[in-house]
N, C-alpha and C positions, 0 to 999 in steps of 0.2 A: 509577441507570444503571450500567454495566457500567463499573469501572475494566480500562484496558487493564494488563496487567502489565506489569511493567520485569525483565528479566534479570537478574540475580544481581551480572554485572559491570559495571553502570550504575550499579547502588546503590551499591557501592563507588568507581566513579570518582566518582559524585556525593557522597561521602562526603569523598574528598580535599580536593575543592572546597570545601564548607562550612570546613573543618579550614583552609584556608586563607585564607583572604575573612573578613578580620576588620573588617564591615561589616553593620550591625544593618538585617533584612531590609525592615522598613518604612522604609529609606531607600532603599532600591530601587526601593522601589513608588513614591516621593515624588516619585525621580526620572523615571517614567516621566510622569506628570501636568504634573509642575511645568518640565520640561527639555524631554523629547522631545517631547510633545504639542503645544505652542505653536509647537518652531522645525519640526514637520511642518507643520503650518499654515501660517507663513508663507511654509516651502520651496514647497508646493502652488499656495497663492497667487501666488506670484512677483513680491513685491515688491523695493525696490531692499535690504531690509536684508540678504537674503542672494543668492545669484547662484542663475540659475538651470541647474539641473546633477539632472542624472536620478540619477549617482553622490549624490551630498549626499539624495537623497530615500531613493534604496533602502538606504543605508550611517543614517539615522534609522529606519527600519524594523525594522533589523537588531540596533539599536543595541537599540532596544526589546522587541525578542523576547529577548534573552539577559538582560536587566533583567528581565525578566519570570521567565522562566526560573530565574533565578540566586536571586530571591528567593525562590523556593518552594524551592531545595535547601538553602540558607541556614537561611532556615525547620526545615527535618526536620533537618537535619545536626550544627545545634546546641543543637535544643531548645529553639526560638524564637517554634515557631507557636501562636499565640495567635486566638481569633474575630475579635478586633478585625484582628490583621494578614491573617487572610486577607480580611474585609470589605473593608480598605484595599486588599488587590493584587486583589482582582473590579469596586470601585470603580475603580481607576486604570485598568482595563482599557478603561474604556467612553469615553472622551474620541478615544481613536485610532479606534477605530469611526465616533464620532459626524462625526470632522474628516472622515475619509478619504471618508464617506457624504455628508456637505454639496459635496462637489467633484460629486457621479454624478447631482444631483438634476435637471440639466439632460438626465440621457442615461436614466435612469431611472423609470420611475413613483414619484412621490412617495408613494403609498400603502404600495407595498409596501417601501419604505427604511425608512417609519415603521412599517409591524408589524414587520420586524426588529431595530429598534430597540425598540418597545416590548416583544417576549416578551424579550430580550436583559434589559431593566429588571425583569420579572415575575420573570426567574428570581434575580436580587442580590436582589429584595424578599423570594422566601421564601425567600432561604437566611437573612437576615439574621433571619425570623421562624420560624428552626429547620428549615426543611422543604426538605433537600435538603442535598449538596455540592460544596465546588468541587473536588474531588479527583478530576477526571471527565477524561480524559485526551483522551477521545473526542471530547466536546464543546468543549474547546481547541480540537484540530485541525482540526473543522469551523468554528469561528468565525474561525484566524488563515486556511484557503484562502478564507473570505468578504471577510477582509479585503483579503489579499492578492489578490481577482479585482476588488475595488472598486479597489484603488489604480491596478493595472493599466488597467483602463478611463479611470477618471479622467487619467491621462497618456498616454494611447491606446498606450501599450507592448502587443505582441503583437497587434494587432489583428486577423492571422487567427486567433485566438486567443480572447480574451476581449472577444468583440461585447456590445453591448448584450442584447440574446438571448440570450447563455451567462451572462452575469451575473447575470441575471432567472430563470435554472432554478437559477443557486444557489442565490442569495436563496430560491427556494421551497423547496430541500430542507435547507437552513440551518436556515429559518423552519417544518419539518417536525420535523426533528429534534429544536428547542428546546422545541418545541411537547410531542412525544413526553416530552419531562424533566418538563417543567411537571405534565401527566396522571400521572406518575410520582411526583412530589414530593407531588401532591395526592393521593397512596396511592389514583387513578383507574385505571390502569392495574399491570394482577399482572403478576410480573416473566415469568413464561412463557411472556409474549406479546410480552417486548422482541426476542428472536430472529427472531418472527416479522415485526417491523415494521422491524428491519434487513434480511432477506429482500427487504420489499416496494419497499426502500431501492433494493436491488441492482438490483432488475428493473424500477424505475423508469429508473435508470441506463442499462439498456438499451435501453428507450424510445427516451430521448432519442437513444441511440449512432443509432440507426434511423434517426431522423428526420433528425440531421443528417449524416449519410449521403449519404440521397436528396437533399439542398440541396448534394452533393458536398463536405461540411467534412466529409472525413476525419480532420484531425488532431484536430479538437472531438470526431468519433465517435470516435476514439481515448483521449481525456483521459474521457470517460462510462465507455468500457469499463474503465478503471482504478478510476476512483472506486467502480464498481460492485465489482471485486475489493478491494478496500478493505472496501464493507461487510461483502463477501462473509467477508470474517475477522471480521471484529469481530460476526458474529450467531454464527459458531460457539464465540466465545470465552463470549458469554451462552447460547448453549444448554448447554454444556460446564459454566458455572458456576449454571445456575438452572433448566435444561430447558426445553420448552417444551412446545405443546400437540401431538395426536396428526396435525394436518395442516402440523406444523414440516419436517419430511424433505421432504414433498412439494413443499410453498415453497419450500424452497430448493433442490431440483433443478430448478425448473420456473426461479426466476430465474437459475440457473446455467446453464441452458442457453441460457434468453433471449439473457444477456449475453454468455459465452463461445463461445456455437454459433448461434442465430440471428441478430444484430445483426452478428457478422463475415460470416454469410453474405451477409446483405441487401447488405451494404460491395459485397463481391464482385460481387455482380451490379450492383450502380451504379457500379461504376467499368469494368467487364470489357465489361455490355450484353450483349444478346441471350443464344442460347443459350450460347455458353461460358463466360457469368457464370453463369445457371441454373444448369450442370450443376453447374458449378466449384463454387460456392453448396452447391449440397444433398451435393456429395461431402463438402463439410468440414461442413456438420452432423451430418451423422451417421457422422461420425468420430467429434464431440465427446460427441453424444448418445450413442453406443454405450460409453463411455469412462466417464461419468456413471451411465450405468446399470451396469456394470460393478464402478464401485466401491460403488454402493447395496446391489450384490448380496454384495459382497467385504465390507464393513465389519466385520461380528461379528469379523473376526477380524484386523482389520488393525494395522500396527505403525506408531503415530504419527508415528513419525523417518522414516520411507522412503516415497517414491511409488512405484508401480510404472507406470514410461512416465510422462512430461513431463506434469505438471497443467495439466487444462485450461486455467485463468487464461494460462500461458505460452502454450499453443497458441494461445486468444484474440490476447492480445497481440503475437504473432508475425505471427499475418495482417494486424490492425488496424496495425502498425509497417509490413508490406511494402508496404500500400497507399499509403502518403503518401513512403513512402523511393523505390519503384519507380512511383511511378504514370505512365503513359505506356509502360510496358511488361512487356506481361501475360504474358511467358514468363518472366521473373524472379518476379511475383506469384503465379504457377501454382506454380513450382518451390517457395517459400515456402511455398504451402497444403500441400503435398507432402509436404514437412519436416516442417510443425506434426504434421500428422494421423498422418505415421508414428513419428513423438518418442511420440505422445499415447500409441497403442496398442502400444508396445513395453513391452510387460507383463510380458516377461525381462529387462530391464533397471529394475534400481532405484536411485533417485534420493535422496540424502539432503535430507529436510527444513530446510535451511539455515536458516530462523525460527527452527526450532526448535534447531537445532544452536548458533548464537551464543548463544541466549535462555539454552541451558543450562549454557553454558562457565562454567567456574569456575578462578579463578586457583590457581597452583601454592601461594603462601602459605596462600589460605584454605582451600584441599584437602587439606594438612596440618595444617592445624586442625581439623578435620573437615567442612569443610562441604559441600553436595552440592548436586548440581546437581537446578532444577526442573522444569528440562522450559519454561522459558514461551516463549512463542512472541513472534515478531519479525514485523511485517507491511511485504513489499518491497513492495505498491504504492501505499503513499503515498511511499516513495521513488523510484518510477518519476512520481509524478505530479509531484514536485517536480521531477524531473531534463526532464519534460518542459514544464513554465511557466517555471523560471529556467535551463533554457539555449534556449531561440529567443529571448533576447536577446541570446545570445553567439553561438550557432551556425544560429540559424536553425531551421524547425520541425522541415526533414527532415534538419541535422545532430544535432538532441535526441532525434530520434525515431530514427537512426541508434545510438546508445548502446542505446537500450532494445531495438530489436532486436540488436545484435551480442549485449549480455548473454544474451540467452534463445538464441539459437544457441550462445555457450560453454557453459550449462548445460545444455543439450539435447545435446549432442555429448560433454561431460567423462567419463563414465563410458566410450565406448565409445573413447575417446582413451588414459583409463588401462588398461583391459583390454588397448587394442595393444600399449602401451608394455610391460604384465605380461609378457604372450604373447612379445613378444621378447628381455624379461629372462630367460625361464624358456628358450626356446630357447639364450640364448648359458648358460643355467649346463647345459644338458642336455650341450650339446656339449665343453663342459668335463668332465664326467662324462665324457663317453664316454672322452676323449684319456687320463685318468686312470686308465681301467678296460682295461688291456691290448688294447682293440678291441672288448671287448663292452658293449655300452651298454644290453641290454634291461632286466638288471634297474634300472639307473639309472632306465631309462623309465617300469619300474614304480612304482617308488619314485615318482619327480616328477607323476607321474597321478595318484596317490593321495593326496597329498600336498595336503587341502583347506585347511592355513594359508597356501597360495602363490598361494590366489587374491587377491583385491584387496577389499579390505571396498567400496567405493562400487560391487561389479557383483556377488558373493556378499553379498547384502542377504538379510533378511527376506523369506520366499515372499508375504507380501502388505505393503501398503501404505494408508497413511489414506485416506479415503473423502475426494475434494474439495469434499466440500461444506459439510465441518464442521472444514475445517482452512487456515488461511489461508496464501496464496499463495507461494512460496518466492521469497523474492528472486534471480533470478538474475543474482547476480552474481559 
């Protein structure tokens, strides 16, 4: 399966790390088993040995993610990893799954905990019998937001949030995914077709946005429509790195539109009703769709750093955020569709690729050493999904969901922000010419017109931009 890449200056900070943690990495791993996995347990349980405290359970969680974490950079940083140690930190994984899973079995079908658990086992068995790796970054993230929606439920934290029912569509796209490695590992499925089955990932995602729409759970069709741009990056990263088959393009416009253009549409008419949810509805589809096809058409020649007009995924996410942030009033939610659609199609205006932009940054030290930047790309929506599950504990769902839309309005708006700012820098040095030029200012004028280093690199972009369907989402932040 498709390792996510890491930017250039993460390998370096993680390199510090190692350099500094003079702690041998299968003791890391020892510790998550033999420490944190027990006192999760009996936190869960809530017996008298330890108090019962939501802080003590999510602060054991946490504790164990960076343990986790720490040992694989440990591992690479000092030339430690060995089969056996990684055997030990895919082992020690599976105790916090099984604890957190044994809490949900009351609110859960027992069947499907136990296939999640069991492909979870299939896949330790054939790494351990050569056939496959743990170096899959993908399948991390999807296994710790499993965990993390199991722990959620099991302490009914977020509860408009992670119901029994949202749980149950993870577990099935968890238990989809693993499934996908297993076919993978068993040399059953050609990598050609991994692009395709992240695609069908996406548009599954928007299904579900749909459906829980119509039951009015905006903020759950909101957390689908992320997950969806989530896969939405990670098939373009496998088609990028292994291709795919001749109806790959077509997939993935079709789920991109699903997810980004009709699933906010449907939002809209179930929260709006009658006609001026319809109308409303079909004017921002085929904003999104016109936008889509747009860049299908532009591709051959586009320039991976820059978008031209707000990606779709943002326009998505902007309607899906005004719905739950404005719901109860749809002159706000109107004005928001209004924004998205005309962000989306402002095709004079281009947007730098921000994934790509940090993914590619390289430190002044190592850039004197010669080293260069790759280009790899950075995916913002599983940081929007996390800013939307860990803070409606702090702020509530429409203060979380508030963050994720102010973001995509400062990025949606930044470029035509610095061009004012340009425009009136260039105006006060115009005027300064003038005062300086005995009263005649025209040649200055001509001079500063012509003058195309004085434009602003984020609004003088590249005449075209990446196609969005094969470039993951720009974080806007």
């Amino acid at each position: 399966m498709p390792k996510v890449p890491k930017p250039d200056w993460l390998w370096a900070l993680e390199q510090r790390i190692a350099d500094r943690l003079a702690v041998h990495p299968n003791v890391l791993s020892l510790a998550k088993v033999l420490v944190i996995a027990p006192l999760m347990f009996l936190a869960l349980r809530q017996v008298d040995v330890l108090p019962k405290s939501e802080a003590l359970v999510g602060g054991l969680f946490v504790v164990f993610v960076v343990l986790d974490y720490l040992d694989g950079v440990v591992a690479r940083g000092r030339g430690l990893a060995t089969g056996f140690g990684r055997v030990l930190d895919r082992l020690t994984d599976y105790p916090l799954l099984v604890v957190v899973s044994w809490f949900c079995l009351d609110l859960l079908p027992v069947w499907l905990v136990l296939a999640k658990l069991g492909v979870d086992l299939l896949l330790l068995v054939l790494y351990v019998m050569g056939r496959g790796t743990t170096e899959n970054r993908l399948r991390t993230s999807i296994g710790y937001v499993t965990v993390l929606a199991l722990l959620f439920l099991s302490q009914g934290w977020a509860p408009r949030i992670f119901t029994p029912k949202v749980v149950q569509y993870l577990l099935w796209a968890s238990i989809a995914f693993s499934s996908t490695v297993v076919l993978y590992n068993l040399d059953l499925l050609q990598k050609r077709f991994i692009a395709d089955v992240l695609s069908a990932a996406n548009l599954l995602c928007g299904a579900f946005s749909i459906l829980f729409a119509s039951r009015g759970r905006f903020e759950i069709s909101l957390l689908f429509v992320l997950l969806g741009a989530a896969f939405d990056g990670f098939d373009g990263a496998a088609a990028r790195r292994w291709g795919g088959t001749r109806f790959g393009v077509y997939s993935d416009d079709i789920a991109d539109g699903a997810n980004y253009g009709i699933a906010p549409a449907f939002a809209l008419y179930f929260v709006l009703g009658g006609w001026p949810g319809i109308a409303i509805g079909i004017f921002y589809a085929v904003f999104t769709v016109s936008r889509l096809v747009f860049f299908t058409l532009e591709k051959s020649s586009a320039d991976p750093n820059y978008f031209r007009g707000v990606p779709s995924p943002v326009g998505g996410t902007t309607v899906m955020a005004s719905i739950v942030v404005f719901e109860g009033h749809p002159e706000l939610i109107g004005l928001m569709v209004g924004i998205a659609a005309a962000l989306m199609t402002s095709f004079s205006t281009n947007y730098r690729h921000l994934g790509r932009a940090l993914g590619g940054w390289v430190s002044r030290r190592r850039r004197r050493r010669g080293a260069r930047s790759r280009r790899r790309a950075l995916f913002g929506a599983p940081v929007y999904v996390l800013i939307l599950v860990l803070g409606v504990r702090a702020l509530g769902v429409r203060g979380a969901t508030a963050i994720i839309l102010i973001g995509n309005l400062v990025y949606g708006f930044l470029p035509t922000v610095l061009a004012f700012v340009r425009a009136l820098q260039l105006l006060r040095k115009v005027g300064r010419d003038d005062t300086d030029d005995d009263g005649d200012g025209e040649d200055g004028d001509d001079v500063e017109a012509d003058d195309e280093s004085d434009v602003p690199r984020s609004v003088a972009a590249p005449a075209v931009a990446p196609d969005d369907s094969t470039s993951a989402p720009a974080p806007a932040t």
